[in-house]
Every structure is written in structure tokens, then in C-alpha cells.
LOBASE-77814 format. One record per atom (N, C-alpha, C): residue in one letter; x, y, z; atom name; residue number from 1. Coordinates in Angstrom, 2 decimals, decimal comma, always signed. Layout:
<recs>
<rec type="A" u="X" v="Y" w="Z" atom="CA" seq="NUM"/>
...
</recs>
This chain:
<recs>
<rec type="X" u="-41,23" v="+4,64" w="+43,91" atom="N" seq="1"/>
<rec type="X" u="-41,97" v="+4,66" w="+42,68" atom="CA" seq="1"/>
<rec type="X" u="-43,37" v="+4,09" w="+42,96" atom="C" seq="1"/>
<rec type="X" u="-44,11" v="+4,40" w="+42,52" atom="N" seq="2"/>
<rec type="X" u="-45,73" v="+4,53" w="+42,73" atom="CA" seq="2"/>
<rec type="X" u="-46,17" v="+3,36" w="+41,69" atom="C" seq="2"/>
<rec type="X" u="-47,36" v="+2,56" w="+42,09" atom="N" seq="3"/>
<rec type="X" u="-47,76" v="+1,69" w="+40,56" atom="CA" seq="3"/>
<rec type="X" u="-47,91" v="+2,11" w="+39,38" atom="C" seq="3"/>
<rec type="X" u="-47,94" v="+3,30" w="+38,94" atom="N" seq="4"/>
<rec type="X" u="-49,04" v="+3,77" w="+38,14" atom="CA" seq="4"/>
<rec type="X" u="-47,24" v="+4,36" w="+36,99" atom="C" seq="4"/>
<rec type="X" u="-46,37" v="+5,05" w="+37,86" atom="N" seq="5"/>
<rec type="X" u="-44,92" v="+5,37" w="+37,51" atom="CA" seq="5"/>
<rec type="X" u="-44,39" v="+3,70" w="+36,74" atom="C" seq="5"/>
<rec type="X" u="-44,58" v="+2,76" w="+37,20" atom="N" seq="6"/>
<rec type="X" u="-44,01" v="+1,66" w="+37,26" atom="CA" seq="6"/>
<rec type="X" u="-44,82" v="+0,70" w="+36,14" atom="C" seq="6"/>
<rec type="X" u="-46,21" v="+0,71" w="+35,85" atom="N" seq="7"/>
<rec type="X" u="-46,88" v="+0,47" w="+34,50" atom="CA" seq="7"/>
<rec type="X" u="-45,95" v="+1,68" w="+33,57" atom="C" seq="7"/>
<rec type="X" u="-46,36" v="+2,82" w="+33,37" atom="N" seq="8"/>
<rec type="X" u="-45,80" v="+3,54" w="+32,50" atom="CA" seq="8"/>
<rec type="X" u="-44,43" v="+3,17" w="+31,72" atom="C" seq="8"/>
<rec type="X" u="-43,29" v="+3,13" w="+32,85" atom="N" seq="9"/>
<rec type="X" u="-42,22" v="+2,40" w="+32,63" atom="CA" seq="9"/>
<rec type="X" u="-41,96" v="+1,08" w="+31,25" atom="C" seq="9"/>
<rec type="X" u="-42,57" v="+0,55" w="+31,80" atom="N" seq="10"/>
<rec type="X" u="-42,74" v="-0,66" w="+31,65" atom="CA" seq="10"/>
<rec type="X" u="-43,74" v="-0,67" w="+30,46" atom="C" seq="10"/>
<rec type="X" u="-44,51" v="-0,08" w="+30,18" atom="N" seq="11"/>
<rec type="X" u="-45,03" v="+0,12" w="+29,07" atom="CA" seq="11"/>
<rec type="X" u="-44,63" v="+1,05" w="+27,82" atom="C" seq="11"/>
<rec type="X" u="-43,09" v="+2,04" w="+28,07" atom="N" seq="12"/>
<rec type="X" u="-42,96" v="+2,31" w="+27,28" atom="CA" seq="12"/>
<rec type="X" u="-41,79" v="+1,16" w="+27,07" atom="C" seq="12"/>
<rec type="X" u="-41,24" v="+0,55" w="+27,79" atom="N" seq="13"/>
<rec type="X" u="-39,63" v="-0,56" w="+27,60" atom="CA" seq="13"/>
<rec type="X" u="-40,52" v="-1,75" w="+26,52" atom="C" seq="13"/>
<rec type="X" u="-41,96" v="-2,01" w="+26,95" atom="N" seq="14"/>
<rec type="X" u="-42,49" v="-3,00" w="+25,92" atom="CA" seq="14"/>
<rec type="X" u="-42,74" v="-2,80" w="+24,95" atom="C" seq="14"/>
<rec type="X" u="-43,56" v="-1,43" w="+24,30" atom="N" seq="15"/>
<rec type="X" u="-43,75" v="-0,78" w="+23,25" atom="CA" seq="15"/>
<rec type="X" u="-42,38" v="-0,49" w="+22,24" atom="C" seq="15"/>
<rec type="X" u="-41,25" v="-0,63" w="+22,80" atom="N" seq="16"/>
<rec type="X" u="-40,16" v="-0,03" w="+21,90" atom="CA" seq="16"/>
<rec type="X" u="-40,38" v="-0,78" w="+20,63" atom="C" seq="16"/>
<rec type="X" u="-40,20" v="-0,58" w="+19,40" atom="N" seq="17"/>
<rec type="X" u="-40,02" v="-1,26" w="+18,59" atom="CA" seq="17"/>
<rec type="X" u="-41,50" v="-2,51" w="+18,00" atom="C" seq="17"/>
<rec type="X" u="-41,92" v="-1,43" w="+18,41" atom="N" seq="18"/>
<rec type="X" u="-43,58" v="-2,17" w="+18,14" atom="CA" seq="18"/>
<rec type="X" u="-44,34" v="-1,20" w="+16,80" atom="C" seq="18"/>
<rec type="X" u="-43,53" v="-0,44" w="+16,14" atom="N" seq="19"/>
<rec type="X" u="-43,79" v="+0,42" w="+15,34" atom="CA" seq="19"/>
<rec type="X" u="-44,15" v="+0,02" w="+13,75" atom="C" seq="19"/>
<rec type="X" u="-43,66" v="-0,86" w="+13,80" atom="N" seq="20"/>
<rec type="X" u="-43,56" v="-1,53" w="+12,58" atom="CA" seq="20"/>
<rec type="X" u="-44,56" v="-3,23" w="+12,21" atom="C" seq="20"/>
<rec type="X" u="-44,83" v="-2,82" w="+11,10" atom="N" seq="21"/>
<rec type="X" u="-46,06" v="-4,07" w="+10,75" atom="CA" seq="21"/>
<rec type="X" u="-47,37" v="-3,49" w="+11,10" atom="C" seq="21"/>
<rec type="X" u="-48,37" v="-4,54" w="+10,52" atom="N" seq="22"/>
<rec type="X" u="-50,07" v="-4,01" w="+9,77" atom="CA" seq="22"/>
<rec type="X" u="-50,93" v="-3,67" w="+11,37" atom="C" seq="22"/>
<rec type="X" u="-51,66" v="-2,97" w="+11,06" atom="N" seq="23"/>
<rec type="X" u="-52,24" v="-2,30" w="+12,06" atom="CA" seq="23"/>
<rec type="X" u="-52,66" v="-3,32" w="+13,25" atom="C" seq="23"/>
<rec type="X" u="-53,04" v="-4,40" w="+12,68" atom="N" seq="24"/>
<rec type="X" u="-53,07" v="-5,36" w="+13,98" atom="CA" seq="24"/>
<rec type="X" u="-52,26" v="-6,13" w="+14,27" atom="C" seq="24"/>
<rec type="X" u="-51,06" v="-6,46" w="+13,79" atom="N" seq="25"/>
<rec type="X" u="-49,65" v="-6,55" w="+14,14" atom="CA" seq="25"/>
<rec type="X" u="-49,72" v="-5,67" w="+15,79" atom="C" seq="25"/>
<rec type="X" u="-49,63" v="-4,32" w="+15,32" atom="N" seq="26"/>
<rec type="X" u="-49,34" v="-3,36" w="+16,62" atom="CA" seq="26"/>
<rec type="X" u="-50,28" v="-3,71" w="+17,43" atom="C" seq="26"/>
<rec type="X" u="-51,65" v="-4,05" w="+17,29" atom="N" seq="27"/>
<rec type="X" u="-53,09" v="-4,12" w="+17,84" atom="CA" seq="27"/>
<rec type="X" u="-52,44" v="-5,25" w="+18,71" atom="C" seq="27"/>
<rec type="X" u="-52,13" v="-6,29" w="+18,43" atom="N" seq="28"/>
<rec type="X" u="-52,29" v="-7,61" w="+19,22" atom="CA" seq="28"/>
<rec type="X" u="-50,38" v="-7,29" w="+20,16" atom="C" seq="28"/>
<rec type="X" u="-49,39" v="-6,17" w="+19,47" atom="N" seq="29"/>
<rec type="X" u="-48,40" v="-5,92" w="+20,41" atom="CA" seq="29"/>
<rec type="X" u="-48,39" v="-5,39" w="+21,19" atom="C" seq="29"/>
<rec type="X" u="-49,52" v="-4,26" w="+20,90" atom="N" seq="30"/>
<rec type="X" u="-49,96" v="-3,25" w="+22,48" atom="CA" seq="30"/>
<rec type="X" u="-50,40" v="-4,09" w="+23,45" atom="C" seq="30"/>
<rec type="X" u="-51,73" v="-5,27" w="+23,08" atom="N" seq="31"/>
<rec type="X" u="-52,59" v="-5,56" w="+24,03" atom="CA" seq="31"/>
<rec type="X" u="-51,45" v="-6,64" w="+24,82" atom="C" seq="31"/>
<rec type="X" u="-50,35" v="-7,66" w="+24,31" atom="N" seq="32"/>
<rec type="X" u="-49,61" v="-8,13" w="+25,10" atom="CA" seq="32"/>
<rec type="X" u="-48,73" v="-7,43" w="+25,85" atom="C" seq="32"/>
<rec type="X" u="-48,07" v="-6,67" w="+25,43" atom="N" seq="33"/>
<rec type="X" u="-47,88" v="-5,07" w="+25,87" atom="CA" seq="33"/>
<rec type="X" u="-48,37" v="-5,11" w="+27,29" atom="C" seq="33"/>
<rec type="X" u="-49,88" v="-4,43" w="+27,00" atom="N" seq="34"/>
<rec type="X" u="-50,53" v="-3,85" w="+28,39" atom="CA" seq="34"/>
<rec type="X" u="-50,88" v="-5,34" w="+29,36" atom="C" seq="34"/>
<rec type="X" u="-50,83" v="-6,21" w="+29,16" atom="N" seq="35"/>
<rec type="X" u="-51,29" v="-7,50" w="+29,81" atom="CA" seq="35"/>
<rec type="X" u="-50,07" v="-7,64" w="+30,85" atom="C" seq="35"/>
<rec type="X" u="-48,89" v="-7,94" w="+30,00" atom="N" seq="36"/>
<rec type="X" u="-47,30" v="-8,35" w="+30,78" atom="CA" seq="36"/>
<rec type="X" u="-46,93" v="-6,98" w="+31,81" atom="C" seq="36"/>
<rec type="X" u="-47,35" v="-5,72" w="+31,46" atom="N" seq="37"/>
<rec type="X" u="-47,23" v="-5,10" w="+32,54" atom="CA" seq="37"/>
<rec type="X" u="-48,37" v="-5,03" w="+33,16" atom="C" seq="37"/>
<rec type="X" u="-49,18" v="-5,07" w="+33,10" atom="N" seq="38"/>
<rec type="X" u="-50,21" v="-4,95" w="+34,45" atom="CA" seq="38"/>
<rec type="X" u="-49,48" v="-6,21" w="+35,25" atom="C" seq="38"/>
<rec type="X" u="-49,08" v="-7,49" w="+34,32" atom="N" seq="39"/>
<rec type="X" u="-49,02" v="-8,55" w="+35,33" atom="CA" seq="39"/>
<rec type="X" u="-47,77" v="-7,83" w="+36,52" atom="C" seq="39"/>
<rec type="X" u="-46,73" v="-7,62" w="+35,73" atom="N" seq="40"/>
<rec type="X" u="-45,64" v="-7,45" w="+36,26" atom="CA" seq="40"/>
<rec type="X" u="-46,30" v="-5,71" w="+37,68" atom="C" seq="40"/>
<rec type="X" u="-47,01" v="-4,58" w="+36,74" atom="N" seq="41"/>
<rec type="X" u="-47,20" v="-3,92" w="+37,86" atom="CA" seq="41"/>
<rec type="X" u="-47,96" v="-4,74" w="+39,51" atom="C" seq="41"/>
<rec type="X" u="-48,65" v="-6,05" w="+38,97" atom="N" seq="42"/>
<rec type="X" u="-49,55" v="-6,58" w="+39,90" atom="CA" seq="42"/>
<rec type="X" u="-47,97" v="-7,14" w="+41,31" atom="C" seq="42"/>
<rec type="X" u="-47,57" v="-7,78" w="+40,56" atom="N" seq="43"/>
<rec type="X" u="-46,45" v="-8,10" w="+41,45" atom="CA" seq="43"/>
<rec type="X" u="-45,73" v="-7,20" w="+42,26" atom="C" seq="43"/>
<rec type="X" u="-45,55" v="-5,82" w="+41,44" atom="N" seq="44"/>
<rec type="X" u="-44,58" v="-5,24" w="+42,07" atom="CA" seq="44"/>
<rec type="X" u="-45,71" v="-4,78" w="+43,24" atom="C" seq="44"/>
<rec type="X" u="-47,28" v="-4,03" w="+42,87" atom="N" seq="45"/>
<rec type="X" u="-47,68" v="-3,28" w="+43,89" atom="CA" seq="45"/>
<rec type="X" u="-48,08" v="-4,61" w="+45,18" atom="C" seq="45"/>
<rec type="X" u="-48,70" v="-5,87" w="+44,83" atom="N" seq="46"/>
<rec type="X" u="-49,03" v="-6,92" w="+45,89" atom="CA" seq="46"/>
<rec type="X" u="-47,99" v="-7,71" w="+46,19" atom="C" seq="46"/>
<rec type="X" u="-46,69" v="-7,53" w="+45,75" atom="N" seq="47"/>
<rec type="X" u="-45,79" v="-8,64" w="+46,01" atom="CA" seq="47"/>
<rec type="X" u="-45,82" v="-10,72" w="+46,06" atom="C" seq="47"/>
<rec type="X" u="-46,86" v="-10,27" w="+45,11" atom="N" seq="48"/>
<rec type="X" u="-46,87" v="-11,75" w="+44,45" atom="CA" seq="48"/>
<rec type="X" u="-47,74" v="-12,25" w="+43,13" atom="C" seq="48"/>
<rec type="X" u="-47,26" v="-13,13" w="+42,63" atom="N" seq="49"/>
<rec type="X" u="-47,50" v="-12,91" w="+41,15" atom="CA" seq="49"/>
<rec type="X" u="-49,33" v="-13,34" w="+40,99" atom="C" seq="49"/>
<rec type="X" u="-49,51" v="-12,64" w="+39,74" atom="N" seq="50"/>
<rec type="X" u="-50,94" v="-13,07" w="+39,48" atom="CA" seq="50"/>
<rec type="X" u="-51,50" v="-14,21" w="+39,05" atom="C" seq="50"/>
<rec type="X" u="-52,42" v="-14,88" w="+39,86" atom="N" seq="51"/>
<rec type="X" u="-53,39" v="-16,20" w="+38,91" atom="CA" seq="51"/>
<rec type="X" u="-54,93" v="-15,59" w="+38,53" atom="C" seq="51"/>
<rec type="X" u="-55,07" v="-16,12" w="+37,47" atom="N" seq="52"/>
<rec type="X" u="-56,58" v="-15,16" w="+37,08" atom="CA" seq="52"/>
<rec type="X" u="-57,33" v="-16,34" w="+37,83" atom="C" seq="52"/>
<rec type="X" u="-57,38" v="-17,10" w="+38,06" atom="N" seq="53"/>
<rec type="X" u="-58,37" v="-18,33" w="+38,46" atom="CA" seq="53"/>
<rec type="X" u="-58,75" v="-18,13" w="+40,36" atom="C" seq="53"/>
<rec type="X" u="-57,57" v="-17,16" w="+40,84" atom="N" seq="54"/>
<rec type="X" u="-57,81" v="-16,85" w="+42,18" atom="CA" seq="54"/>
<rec type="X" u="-59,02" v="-16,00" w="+42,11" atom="C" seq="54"/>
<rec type="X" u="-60,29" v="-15,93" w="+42,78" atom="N" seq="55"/>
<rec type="X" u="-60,88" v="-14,78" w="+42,80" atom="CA" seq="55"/>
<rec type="X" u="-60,20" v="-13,57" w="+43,89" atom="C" seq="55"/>
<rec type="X" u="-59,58" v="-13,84" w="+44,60" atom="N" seq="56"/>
<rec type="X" u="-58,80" v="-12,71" w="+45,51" atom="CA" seq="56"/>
<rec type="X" u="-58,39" v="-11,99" w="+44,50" atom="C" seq="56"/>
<rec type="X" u="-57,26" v="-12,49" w="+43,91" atom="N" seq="57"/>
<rec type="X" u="-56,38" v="-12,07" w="+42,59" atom="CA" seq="57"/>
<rec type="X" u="-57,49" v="-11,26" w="+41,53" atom="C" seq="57"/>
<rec type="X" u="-57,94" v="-11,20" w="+41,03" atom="N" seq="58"/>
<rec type="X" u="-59,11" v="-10,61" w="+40,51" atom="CA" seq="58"/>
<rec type="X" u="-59,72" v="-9,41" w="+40,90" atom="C" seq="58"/>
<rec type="X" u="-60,26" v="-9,73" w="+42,40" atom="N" seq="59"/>
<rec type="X" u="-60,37" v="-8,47" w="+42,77" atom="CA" seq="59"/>
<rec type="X" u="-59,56" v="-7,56" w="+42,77" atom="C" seq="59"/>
<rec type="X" u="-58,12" v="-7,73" w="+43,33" atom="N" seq="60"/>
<rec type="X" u="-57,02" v="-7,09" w="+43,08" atom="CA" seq="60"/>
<rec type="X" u="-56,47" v="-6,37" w="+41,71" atom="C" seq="60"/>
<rec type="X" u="-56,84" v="-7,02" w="+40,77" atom="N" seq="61"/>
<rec type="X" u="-56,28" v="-6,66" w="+39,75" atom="CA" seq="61"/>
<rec type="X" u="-57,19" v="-5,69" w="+39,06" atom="C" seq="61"/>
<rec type="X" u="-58,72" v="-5,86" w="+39,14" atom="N" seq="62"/>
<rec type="X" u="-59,69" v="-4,61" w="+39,68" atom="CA" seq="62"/>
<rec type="X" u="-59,40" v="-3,42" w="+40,00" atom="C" seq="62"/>
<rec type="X" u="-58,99" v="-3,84" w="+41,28" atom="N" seq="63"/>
<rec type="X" u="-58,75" v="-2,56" w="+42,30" atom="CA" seq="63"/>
<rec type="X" u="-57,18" v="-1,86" w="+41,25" atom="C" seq="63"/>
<rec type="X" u="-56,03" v="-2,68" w="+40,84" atom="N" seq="64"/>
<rec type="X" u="-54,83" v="-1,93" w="+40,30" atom="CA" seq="64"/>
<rec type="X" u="-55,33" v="-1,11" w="+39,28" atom="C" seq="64"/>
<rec type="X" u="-56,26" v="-1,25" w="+38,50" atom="N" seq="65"/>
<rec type="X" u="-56,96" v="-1,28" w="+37,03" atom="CA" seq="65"/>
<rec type="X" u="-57,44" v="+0,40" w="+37,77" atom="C" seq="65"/>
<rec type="X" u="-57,84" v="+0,59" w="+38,46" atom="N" seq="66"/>
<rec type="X" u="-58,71" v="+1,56" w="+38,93" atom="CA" seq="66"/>
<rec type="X" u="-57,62" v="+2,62" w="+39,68" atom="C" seq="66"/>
<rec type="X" u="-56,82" v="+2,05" w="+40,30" atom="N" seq="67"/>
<rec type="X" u="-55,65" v="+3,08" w="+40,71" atom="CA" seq="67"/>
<rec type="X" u="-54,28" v="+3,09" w="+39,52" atom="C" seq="67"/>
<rec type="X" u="-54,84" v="+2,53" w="+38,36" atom="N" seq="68"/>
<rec type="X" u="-53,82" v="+3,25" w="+37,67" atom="CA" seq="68"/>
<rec type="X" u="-54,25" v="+4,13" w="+36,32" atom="C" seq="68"/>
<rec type="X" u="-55,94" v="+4,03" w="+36,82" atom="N" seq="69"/>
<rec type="X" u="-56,77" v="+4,67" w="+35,81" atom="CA" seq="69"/>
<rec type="X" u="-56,65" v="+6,22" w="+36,52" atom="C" seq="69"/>
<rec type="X" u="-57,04" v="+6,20" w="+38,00" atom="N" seq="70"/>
<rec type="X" u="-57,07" v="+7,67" w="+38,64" atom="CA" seq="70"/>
<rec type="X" u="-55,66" v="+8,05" w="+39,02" atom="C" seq="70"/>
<rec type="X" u="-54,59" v="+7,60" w="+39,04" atom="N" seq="71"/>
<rec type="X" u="-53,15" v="+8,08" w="+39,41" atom="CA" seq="71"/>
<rec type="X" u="-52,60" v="+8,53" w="+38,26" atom="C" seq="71"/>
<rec type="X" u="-51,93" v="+10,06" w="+38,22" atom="N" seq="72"/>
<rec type="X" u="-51,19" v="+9,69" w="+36,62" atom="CA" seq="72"/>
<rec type="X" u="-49,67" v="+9,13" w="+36,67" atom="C" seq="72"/>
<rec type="X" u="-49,35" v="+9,00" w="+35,94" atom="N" seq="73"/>
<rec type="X" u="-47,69" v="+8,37" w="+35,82" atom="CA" seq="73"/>
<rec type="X" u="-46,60" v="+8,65" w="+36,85" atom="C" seq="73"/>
<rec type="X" u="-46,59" v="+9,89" w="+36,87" atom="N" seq="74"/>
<rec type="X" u="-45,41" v="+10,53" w="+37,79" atom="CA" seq="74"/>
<rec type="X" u="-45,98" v="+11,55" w="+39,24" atom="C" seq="74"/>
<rec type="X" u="-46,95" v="+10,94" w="+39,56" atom="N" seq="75"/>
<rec type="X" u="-47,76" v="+11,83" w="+40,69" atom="CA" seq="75"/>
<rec type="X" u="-48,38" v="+10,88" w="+41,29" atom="C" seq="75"/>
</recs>
């Protein structure tokens, strides 16, 4: 499974049940949503967890941001 397969995943298992309540209800469930999986895709593609305060880590999470912008889901 590819990073980009593995956000998707993981972003629809977080979204379940996020359907319900005022528009920023959903607003602030997506964005934790997309946060907990990038973290979690960060781990799976670098094999270790993220600190935002690392600048390594940063760059990295850059670089995931960008290969899961040009990869699609299942390719």
C-alpha cells in the first residue's frame, strides 16, 4: 500500500459519522480528521512518529503533503 492509498483509508475510517451537526462542527471534524491522518500517514511512510518542533520532521511532512497531492489514492 502506497502513502497516498493509506491517507485515503484512513480518512474515510475518520470521517465516518462526521455527518451530523452545524457546518463547523464538520469544519473543525474534517480538519482533525486530515491532521491525525497525515500524522499517522507520516509514520507509516517514515517509520517514526511526527514532532512539528523537529525541522527535519517538517521538511518531511512537506515533502508527504506533496506526494500525496501528486499520487492519487489507488495508483
Amino acid at each position: 500500500m502506497n502513502a497516498s492509498a493509506h491517507f485515503s483509508i484512513g480518512m474515510h475510517k475518520a470521517l465516518k459519522g462526521t455527518t451530523w451537526g452545524t457546518d463547523a462542527e464538520k469544519a473543525r471534524a474534517t480538519k482533525k480528521a486530515k491532521d491525525k491522518c497525515l500524522r499517522d500517514t507520516y509514520l507509516y511512510h517514515y517509520k517514526t512518529e511526527y514532532e512539528p518542533s523537529n525541522d527535519n520532521h517538517k521538511t518531511r511532512m512537506k515533502e508527504l503533503r506533496e506526494i500525496l497531492r501528486d499520487t492519487p489514492p489507488w495508483g
